[in-house]
C-alpha positions as CSV (number, residue, x, y, z in Angstrom):
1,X,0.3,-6.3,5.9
2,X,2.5,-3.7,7.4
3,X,5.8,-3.2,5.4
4,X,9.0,-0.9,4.5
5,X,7.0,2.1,3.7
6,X,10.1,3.8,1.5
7,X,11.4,7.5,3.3
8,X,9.0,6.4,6.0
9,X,10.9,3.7,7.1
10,X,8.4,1.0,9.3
11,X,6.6,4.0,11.0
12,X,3.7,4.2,9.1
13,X,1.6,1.2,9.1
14,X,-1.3,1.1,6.3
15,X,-1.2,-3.1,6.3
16,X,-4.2,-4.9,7.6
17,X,-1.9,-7.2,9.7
18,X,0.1,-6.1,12.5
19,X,3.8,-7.1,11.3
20,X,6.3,-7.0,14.6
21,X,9.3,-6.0,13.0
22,X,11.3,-6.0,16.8
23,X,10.7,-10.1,16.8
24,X,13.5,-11.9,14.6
25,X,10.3,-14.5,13.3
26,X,7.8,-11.2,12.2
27,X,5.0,-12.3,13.7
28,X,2.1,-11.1,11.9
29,X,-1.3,-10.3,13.6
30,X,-4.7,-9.3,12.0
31,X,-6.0,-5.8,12.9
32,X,-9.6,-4.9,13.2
33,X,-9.1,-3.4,9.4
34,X,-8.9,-7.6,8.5
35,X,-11.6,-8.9,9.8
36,X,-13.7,-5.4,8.4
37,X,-12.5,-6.1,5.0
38,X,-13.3,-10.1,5.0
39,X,-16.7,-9.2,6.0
40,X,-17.0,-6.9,3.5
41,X,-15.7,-9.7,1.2
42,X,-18.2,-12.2,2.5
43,X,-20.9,-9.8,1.9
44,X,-19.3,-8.8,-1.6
45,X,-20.1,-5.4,-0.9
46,X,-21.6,-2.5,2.2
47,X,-24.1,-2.1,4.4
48,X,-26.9,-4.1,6.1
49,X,-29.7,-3.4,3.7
50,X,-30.5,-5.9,1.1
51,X,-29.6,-5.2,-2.7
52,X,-30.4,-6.3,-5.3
53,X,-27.3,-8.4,-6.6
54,X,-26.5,-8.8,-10.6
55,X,-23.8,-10.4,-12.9
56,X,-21.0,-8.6,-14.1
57,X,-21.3,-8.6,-17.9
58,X,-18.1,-10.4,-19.6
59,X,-15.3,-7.9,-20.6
60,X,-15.1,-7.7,-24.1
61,X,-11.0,-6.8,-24.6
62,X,-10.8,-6.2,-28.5
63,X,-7.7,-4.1,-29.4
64,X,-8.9,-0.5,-30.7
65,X,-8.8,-0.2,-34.5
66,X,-8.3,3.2,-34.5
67,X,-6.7,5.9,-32.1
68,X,-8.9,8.3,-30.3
69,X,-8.8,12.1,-31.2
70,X,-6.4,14.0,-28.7
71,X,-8.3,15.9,-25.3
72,X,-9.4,19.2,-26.1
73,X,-7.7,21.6,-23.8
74,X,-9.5,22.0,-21.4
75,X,-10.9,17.9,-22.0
76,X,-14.2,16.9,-20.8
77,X,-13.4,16.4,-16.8
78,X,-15.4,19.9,-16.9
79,X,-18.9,17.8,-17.2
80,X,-17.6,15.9,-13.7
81,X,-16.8,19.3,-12.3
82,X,-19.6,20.8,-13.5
83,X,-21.9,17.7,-11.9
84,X,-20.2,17.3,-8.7
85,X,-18.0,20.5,-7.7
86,X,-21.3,22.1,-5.8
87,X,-21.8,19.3,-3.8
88,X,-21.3,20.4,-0.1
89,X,-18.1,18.6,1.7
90,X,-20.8,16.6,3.7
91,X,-22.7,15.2,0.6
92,X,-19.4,14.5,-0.9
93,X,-18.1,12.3,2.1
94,X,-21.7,10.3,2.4
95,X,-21.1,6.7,2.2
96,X,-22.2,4.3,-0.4
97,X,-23.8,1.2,0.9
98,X,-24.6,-1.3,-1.5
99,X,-22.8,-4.7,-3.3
100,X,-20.5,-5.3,-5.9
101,X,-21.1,-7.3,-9.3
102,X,-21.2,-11.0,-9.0
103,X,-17.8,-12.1,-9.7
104,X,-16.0,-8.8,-8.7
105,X,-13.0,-10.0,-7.4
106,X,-11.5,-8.9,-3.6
107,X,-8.0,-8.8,-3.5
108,X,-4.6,-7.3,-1.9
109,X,-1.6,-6.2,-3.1
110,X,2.5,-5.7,-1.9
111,X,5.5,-4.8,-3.5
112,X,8.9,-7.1,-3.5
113,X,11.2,-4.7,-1.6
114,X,8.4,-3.7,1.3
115,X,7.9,-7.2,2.3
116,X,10.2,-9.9,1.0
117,X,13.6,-9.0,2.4
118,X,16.1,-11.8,1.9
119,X,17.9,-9.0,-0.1
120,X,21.3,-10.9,-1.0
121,X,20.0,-14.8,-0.2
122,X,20.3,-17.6,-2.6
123,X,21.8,-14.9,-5.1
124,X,20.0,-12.1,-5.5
125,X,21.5,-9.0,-6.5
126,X,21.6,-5.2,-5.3
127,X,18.6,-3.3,-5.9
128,X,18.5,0.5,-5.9
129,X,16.6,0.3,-2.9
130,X,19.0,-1.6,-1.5
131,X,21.7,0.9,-2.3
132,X,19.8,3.8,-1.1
133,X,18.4,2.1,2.4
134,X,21.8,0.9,3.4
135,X,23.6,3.9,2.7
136,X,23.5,5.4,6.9
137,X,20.9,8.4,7.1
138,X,18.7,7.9,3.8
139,X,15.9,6.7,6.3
140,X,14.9,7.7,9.6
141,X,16.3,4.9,12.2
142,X,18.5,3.5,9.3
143,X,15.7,1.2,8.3
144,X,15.9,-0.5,5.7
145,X,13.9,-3.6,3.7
146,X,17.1,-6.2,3.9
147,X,15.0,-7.9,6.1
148,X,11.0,-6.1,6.0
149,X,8.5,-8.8,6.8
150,X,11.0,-11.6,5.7
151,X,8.1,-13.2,3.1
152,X,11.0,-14.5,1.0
153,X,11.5,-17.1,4.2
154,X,7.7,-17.0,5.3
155,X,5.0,-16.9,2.3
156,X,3.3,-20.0,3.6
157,X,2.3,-17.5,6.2
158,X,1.3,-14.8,4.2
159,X,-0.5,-17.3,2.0
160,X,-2.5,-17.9,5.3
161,X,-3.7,-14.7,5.5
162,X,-4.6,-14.5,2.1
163,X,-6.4,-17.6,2.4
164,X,-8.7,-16.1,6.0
165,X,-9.3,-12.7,4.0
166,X,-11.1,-14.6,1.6
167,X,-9.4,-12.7,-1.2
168,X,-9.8,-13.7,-4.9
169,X,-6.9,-12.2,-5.9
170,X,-3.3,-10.7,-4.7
171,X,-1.1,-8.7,-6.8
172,X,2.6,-8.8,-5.9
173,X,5.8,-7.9,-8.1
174,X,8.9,-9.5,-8.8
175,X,12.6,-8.4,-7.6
176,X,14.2,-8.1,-11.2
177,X,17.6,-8.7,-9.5
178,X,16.3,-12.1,-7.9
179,X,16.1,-13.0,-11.0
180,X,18.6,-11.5,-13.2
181,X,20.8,-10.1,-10.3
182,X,22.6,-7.7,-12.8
183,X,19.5,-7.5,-14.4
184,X,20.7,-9.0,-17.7
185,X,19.4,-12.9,-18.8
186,X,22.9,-14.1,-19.0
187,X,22.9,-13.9,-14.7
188,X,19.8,-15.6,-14.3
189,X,19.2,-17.0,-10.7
190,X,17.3,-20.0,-10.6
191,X,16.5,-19.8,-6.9
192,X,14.3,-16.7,-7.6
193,X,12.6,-18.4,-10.0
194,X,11.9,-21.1,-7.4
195,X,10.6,-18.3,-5.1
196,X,8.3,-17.2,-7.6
197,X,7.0,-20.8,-9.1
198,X,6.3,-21.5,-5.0
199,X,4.6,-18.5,-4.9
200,X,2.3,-18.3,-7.9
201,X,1.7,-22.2,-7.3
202,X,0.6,-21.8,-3.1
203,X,-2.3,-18.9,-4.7
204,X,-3.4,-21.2,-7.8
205,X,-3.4,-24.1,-5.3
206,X,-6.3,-21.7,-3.1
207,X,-8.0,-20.2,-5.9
208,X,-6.8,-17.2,-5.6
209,X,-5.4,-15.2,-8.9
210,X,-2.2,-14.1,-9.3
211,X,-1.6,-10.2,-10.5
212,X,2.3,-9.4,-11.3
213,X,3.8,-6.1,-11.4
214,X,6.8,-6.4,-13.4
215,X,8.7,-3.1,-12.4
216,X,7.8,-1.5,-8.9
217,X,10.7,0.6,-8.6
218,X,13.3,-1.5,-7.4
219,X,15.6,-2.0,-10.4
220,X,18.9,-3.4,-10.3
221,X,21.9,-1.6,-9.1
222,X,24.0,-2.8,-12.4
223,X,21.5,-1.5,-14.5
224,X,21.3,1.8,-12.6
225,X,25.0,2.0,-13.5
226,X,24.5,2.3,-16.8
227,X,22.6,5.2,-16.7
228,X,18.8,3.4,-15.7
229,X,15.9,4.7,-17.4
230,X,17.4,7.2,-18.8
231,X,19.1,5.1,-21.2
232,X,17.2,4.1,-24.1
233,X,19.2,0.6,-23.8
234,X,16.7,-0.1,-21.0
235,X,13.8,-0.8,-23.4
236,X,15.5,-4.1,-24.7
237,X,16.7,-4.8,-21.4
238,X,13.2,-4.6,-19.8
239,X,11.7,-6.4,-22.6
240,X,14.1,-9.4,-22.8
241,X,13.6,-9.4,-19.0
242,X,9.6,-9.2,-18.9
243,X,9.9,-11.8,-22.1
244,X,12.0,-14.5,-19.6
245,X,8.8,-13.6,-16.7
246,X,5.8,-14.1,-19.9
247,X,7.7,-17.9,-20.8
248,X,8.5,-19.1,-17.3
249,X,5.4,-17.8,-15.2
250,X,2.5,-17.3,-18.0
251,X,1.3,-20.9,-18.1
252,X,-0.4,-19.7,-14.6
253,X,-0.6,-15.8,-14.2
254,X,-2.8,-13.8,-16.7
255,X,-2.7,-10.4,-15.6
256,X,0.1,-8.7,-15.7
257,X,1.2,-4.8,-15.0
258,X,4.4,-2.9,-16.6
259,X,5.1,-0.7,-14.3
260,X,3.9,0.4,-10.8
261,X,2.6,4.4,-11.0
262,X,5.3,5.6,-13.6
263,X,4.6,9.2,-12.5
264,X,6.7,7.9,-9.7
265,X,9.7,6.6,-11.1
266,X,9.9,9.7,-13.5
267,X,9.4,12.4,-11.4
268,X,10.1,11.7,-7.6
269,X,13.4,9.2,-8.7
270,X,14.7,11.5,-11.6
271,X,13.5,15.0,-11.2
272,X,12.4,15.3,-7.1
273,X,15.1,13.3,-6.2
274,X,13.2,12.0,-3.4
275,X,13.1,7.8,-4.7
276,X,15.5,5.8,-5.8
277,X,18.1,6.8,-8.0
278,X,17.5,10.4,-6.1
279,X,18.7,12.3,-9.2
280,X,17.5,16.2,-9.2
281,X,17.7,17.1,-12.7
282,X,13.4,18.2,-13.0
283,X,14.1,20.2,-16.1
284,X,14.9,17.0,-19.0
285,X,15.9,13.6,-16.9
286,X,11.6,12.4,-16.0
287,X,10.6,13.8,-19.9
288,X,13.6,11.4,-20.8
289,X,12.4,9.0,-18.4
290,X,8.9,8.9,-18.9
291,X,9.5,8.7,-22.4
292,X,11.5,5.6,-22.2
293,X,8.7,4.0,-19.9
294,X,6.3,4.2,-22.4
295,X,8.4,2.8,-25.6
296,X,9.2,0.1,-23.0
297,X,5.3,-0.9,-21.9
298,X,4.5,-0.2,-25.5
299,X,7.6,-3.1,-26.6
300,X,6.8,-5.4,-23.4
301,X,2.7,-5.3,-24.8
302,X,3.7,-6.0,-28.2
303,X,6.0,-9.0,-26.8
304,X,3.2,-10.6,-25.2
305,X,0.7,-10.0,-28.3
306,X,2.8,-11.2,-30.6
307,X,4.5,-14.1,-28.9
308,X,2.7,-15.2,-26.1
309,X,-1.0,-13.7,-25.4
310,X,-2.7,-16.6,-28.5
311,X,-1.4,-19.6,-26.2
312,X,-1.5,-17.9,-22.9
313,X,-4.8,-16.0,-23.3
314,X,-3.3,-12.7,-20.9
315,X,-3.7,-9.5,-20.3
316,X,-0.9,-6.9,-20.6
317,X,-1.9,-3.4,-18.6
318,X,0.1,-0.7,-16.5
319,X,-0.8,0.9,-13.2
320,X,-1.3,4.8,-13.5
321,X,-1.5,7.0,-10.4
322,X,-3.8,10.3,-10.0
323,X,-4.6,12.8,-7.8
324,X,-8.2,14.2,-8.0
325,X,-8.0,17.7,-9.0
326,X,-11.2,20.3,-9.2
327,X,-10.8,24.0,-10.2
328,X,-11.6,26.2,-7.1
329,X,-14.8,27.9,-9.6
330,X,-16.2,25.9,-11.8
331,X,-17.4,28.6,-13.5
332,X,-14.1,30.7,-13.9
333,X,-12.5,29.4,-17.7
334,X,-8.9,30.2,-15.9
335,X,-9.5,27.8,-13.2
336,X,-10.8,24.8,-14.8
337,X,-7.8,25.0,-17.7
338,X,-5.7,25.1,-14.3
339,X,-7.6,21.9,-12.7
340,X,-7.3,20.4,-16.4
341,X,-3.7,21.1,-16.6
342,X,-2.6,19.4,-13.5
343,X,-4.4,16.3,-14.1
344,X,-2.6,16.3,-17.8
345,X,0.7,16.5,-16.7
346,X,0.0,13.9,-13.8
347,X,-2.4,11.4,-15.6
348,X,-2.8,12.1,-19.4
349,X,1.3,12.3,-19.4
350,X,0.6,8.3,-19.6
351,X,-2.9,7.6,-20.1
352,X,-2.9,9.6,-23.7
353,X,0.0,7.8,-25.3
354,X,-1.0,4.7,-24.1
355,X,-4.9,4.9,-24.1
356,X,-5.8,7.5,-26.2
357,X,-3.2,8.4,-29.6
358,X,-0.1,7.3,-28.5
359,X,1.1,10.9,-28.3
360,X,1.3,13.1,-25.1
361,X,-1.9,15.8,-24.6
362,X,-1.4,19.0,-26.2
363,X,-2.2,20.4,-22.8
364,X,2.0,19.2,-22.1
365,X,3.1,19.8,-25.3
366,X,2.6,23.0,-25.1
367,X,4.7,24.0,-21.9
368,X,7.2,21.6,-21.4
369,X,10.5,19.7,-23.0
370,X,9.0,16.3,-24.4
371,X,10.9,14.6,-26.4
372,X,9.0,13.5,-29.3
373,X,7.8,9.9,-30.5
374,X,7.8,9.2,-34.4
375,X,4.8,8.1,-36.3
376,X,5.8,4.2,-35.8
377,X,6.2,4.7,-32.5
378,X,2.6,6.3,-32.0
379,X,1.0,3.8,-33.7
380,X,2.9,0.9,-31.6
381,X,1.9,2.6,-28.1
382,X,-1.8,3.9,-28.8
383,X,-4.2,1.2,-27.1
């Protein structure tokens, strides 16, 4: 549904339900994009002509014994290019009708501080959205989320539109300081956990699988305070706080993400300036950042393994963000380092720690001010 859309404030509107954000009860209404994507559901897939339909093989999700070599500079996107870069803007735009694997499953996703609002009931603390959005002229119109769709006082109505969609799954993420308000365990607010055991229990009740994000941006203002993800403190803080979530909620969810598009928080909070905690300092802070995001999904995923994933039987991930990039001539060496480069520093800058060595592509190495992991360390975040 439509929701706080950050620097954009409520005027762009990407949900597929109408959200009236001028009525105090935020009526929500389906737009034509709902019904097109339940049909699509229905019909597990495009189009009118009839395909053949086969099962989705089960995932096999053994842990890596060994660590991938690192990408050659430029790395293999160059077969991709090579295959698809001469396709005319009209071939490349044709769509693709056909259906989806039995089993694929449909789903939807939000983020706490675009839809819940609620942002100080029953004892939840300050975000650093909260900080930022209430401070007069950050956003256009002084919006802000303290109130956004209000789903902290109206899930049973999102959990209707869940349940029309047809969705199989919905991935949402937990407020931190709903939980731990100064986003330490010794604060703990038991009427965010409430929120959360209602919510995970209304989807489990309609078959329909939770997904948890455990950081989307929105961390406490106390922890911000003392210096946020640039403090190497955080990784212990985050883990002791994700450990609390794997206890209380893991009996029912079994997918969970780290973090929401860490690109994000490193460079547009700590070098662009342009998210929450708007510092400018592109030079060290997201290299300090970024690095402290990874020891911290790499600790949180050891957590689980160690402690929780035998009983619980989950999976631990992270959700990486990417713009496509080609090289204007395939053909031209210059170029496709170029095209290479850009998606290193944007996707490999997480993706090769965490998927391929546990160290960062040589193609970043090389040209920037990373700080670097030890041997331990690499061998704890490869995987």
């Amino acid at each position: 549904m439509d929701g706080f859309e950050g620097q954009q404030g409520y005027s762009q509107r990407f949900g597929l339900h109408h959200v009236n954000f001028e009525d105090a009860d935020r009526p929500r209404t389906p737009k034509q994009s709902a019904y097109f994507y339940s049909q699509v559901i229905k019909q597990n897939g495009f189009g009118s002509h009839k395909v053949d339909v086969y099962k989705m093989p089960e995932m096999q999700l053994a842990h890596r014994a060994t660590s991938l070599p690192p990408s050659e500079v430029p790395s293999k996107s160059k077969i991709v290019w090579e295959k698809f870069s001469h396709q005319s803007k009209f071939q490349q735009k044709l769509y693709h009708y056909g259906t989806f694997p039995q089993g694929f499953s449909w789903g939807v996703s939000s983020s706490a501080y675009q839809i819940e609002g609620g942002w100080n009931a029953d004892g939840k603390g300050p975000s650093v959205w909260d900080t930022f959005a209430q401070k007069p002229g950050s956003i256009p119109g002084n919006a802000n989320g303290d109130v956004a769709c209000d789903s902290y006082h109206r899930f049973e109505e999102d959990l209707y539109m869940l349940r029309a969609l047809r969705v199989k799954s919905y991935r949402f993420s937990l407020s931190w300081s709903r939980i731990f308000p100064d986003g330490l365990r010794t604060s703990l607010n038991y009427k965010g956990v409430e929120y959360y055991n209602r919510v995970i229990d209304g989807l489990a009740a309609n078959n329909i699988t939770p997904m948890v994000t455990l950081y989307h941006w929105d961390l406490p203002q106390a922890l911000q305070n003392l210096g946020g993800w640039e403090n190497t403190d955080m990784i212990d803080i985050f883990n002791d706080f994700c450990d609390f979530c794997f206890a209380t909620f893991g009996d029912r969810v079994k997918f969970w993400m780290t973090f929401n598009q860490p690109y994000t928080i490193a460079w547009s909070g700590y070098g662009l300036g342009q998210v929450p905690p708007n510092i400018k300092n592109p030079g060290i802070a997201p290299y300090r950042v970024a690095h402290n995001l990874i020891k911290a999904h790499a600790k949180v995923y050891h957590t689980y393994d160690d402690k929780y994933r035998k009983s619980q039987g989950g999976l631990v991930s992270i959700t990486l963000s990417a713009d496509w990039v080609e090289p204007k001539d395939v053909n031209v060496l210059r170029e496709v380092v170029a095209a290479d480069r850009a998606l290193q520093f944007k996707l490999g800058w997480f993706a090769h720690p965490i998927f391929k060595n546990g160290d960062y592509p040589d193609a970043m190495k090389w040209q920037t001010r990373l700080p670097l992991f030890t041997e331990e360390e690499k061998k704890s975040e490869e995987g």
